[in-house]
TORNUVO-417577 format. One line per field, with one value per residue: residue number from 0; chain; y, z, x of N, C-alpha, C in turn. Coordinates in nm, 2 decimals, decimal comma, padded with zeros to 4 digits, m for minus. Atoms other than C-alpha are relative to their C-alpha. Layout:
BEGIN
nr: (NUM  ...)
kette: (A  ...)
n.v: (Y  ...)
n.w: (Z  ...)
n.u: (X  ...)
ca.v: (Y  ...)
ca.w: (Z  ...)
ca.u: (X  ...)
c.v: (Y  ...)
c.w: (Z  ...)
c.u: (X  ...)
***
This chain:
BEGIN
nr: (0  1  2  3  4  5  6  7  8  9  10  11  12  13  14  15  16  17  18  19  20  21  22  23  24  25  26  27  28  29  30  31  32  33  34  35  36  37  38  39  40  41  42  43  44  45  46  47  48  49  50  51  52  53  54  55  56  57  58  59  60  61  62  63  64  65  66  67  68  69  70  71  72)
kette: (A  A  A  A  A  A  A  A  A  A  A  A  A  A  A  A  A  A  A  A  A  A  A  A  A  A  A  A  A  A  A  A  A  A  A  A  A  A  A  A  A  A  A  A  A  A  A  A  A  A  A  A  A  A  A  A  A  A  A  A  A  A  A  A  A  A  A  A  A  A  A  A  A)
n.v: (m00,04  m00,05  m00,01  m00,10  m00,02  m00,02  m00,10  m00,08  m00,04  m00,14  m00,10  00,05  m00,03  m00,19  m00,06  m00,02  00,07  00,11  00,11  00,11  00,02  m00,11  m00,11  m00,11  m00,08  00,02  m00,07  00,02  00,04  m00,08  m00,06  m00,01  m00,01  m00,02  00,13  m00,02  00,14  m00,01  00,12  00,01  00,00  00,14  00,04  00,02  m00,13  m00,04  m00,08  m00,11  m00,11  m00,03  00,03  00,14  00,13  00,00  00,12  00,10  00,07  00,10  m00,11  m00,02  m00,06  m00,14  m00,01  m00,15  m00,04  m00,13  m00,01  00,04  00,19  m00,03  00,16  00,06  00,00)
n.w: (m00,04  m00,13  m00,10  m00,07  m00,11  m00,10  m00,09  m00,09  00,13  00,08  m00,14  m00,02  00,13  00,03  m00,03  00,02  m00,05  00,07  m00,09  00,06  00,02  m00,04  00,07  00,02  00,16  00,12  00,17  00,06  00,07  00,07  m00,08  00,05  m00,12  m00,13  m00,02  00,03  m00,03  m00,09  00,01  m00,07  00,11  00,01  00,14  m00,04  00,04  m00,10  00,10  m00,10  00,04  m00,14  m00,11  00,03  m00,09  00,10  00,06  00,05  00,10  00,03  00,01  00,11  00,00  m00,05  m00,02  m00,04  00,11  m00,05  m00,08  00,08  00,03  00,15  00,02  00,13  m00,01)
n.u: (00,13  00,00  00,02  00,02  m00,06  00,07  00,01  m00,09  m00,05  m00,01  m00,07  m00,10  m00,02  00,01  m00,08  m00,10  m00,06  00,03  00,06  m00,02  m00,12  m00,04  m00,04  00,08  00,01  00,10  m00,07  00,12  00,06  00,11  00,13  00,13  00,07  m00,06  m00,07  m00,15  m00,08  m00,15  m00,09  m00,14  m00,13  m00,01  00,06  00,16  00,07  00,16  00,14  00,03  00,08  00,04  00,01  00,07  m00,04  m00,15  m00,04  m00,17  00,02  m00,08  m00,12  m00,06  m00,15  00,01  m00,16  m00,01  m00,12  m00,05  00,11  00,17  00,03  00,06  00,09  00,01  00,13)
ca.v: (m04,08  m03,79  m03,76  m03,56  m03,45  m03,48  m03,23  m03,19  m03,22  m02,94  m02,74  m02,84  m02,77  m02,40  m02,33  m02,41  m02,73  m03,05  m03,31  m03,58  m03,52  m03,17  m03,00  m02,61  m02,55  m02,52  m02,44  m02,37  m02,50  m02,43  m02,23  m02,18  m01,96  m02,00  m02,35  m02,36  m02,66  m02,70  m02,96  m02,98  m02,99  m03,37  m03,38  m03,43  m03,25  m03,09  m02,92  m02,60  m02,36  m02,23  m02,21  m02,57  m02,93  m02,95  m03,28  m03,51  m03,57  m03,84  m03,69  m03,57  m03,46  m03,18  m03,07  m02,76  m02,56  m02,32  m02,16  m02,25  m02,55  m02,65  m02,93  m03,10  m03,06)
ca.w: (m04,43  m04,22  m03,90  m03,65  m03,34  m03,00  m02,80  m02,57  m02,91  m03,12  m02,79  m02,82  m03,20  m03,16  m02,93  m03,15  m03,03  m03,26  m03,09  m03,26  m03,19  m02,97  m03,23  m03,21  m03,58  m03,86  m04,24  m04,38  m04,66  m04,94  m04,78  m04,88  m04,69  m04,33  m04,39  m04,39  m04,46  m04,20  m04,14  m03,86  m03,90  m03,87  m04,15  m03,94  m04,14  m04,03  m04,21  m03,96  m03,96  m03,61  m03,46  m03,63  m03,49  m03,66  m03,89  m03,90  m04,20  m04,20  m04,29  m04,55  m04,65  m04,45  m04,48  m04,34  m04,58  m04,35  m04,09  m04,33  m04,34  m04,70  m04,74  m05,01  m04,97)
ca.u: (m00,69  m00,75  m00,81  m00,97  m00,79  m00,89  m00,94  m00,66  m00,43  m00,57  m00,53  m00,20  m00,13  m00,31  m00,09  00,17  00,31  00,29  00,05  00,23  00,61  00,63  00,77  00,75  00,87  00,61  00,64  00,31  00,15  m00,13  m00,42  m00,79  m01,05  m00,97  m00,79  m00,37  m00,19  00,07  00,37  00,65  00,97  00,92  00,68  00,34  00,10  m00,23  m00,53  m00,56  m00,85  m00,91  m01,16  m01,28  m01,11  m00,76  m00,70  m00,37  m00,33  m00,03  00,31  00,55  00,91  00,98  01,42  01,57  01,78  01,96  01,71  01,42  01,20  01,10  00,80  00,69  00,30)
c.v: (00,10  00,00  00,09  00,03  00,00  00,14  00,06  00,01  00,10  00,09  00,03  00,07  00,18  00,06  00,00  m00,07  m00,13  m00,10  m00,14  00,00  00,13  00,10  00,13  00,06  m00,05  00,04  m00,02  m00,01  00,07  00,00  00,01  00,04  00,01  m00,11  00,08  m00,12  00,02  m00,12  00,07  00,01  m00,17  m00,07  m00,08  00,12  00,00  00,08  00,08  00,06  00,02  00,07  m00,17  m00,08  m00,01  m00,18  m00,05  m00,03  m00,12  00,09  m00,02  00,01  00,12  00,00  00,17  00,04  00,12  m00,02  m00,01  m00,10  00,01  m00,15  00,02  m00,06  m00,07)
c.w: (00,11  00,11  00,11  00,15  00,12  00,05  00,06  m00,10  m00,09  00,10  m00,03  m00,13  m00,04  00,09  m00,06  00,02  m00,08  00,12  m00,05  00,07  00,10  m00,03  m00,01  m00,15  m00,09  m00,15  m00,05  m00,17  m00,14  00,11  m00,13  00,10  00,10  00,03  m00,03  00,03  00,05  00,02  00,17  m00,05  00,01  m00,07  00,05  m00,08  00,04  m00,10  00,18  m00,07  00,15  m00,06  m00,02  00,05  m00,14  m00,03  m00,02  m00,10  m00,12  m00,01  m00,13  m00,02  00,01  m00,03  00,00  m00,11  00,11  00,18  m00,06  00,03  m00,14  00,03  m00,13  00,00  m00,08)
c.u: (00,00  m00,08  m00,03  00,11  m00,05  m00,01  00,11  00,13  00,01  00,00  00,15  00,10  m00,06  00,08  00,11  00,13  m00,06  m00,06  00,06  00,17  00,03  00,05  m00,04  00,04  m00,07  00,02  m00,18  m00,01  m00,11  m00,14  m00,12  m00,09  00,08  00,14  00,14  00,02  00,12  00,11  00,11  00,10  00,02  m00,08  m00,15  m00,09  m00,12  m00,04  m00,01  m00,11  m00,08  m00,13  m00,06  00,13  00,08  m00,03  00,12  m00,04  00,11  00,18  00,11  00,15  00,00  00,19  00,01  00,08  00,03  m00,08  m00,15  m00,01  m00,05  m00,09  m00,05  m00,17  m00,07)
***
């Protein structure tokens, strides 16, 4: 079920910094509009669409291949 984010969180996550884990690498996702589905590299994923209140939305299988991330959205 998602979740909204607080405040000092999606701060946190438009800068570019996982509010769940500190993680700064992302692998994005399927987009729509302004929305991007995003992930960590620890498989927290988020519904982004700045300037609207980012959503957790649980997490997934994220695995590096190399210097890539690959998820499984």
């Amino acid at each position: 079920m998602p979740e909204k984010l607080n405040q000092e969180d999606d701060a946190k996550l438009k800068k570019g910094v996982c509010p769940k884990c500190g993680s700064t690498h992302f692998v994005e996702g399927p987009s729509g509009g302004e929305a991007t589905n995003i992930a960590c590299e620890q498989g927290h994923r988020f519904w982004f669409a700045p300037p609207f209140t980012s959503e957790y939305q649980g997490t997934i299988r994220v695995e590096r291949e190399g210097d890539m991330l690959k998820a499984w959205f």
